[in-house]
N, C-alpha and C positions, 0 to 999 in steps of 0.2 A: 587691813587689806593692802596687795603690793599695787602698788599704780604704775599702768605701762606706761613707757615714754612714747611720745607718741610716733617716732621715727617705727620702735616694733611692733606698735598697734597698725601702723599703715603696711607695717610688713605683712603683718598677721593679716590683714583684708586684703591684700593680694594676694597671699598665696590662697583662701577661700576662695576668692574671687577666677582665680587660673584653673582651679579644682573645678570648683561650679560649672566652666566654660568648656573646661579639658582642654585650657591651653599650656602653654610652658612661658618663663620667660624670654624665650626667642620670639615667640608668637607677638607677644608685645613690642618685640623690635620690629619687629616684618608687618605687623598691619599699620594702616595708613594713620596719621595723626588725626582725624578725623574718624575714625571709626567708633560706632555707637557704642558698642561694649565699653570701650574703651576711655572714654570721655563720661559715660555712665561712671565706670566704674572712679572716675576721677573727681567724681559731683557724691560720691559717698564717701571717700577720702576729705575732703573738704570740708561736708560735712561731721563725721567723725572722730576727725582727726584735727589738729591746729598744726599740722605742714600749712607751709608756705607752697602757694600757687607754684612756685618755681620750683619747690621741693616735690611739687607732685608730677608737674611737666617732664622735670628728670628721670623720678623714676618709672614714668607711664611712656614713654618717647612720644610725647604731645608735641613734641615741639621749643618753640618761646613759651613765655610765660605768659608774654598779650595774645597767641593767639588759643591758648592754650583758654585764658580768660573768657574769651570772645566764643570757645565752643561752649563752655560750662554757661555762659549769660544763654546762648540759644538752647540750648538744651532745656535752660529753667524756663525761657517767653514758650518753648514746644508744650512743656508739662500745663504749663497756665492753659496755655490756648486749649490742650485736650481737657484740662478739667470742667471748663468755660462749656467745652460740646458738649459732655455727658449732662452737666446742669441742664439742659436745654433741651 
């Protein structure tokens, strides 16, 4: 089997990813660095992928990399917290 590098596997999950949304990558310039899509979609990179936090900031327009960091950490305490509610 061929093994993707992981620079074209992060390729290859955005462009699923911009299909899925029916955005382009302009879209990704023009929405806010905070945007859920967005910061979602940077918490599956992450996990999928072994880009660097900073390698993903760039190609998503997140920003830095700390703050970039600091949405993926909220994102992960929001999922906790929702799975926490449903248990209940």
């Amino acid at each position: 089997l061929r093994r993707e590098s992981a620079e074209a596997k992060a390729e290859r999950i955005i462009d699923e990813e911009l299909k899925r949304l029916g955005w382009t990558r302009v879209d990704l310039e023009q929405r806010t660095k905070s945007d859920p899509e967005k910061v979602a979609l940077a918490a599956r990179l992450r996990q999928e992928t072994t880009l660097t936090i900073k390698d993903i900031a760039a190609r998503l327009h997140l920003g830095s990399w700390k703050s970039a960091t600091t949405r993926l950490q909220q994102l992960k305490r929001k999922e906790k917290s929702d799975e926490t509610m449903l248990l209940l």
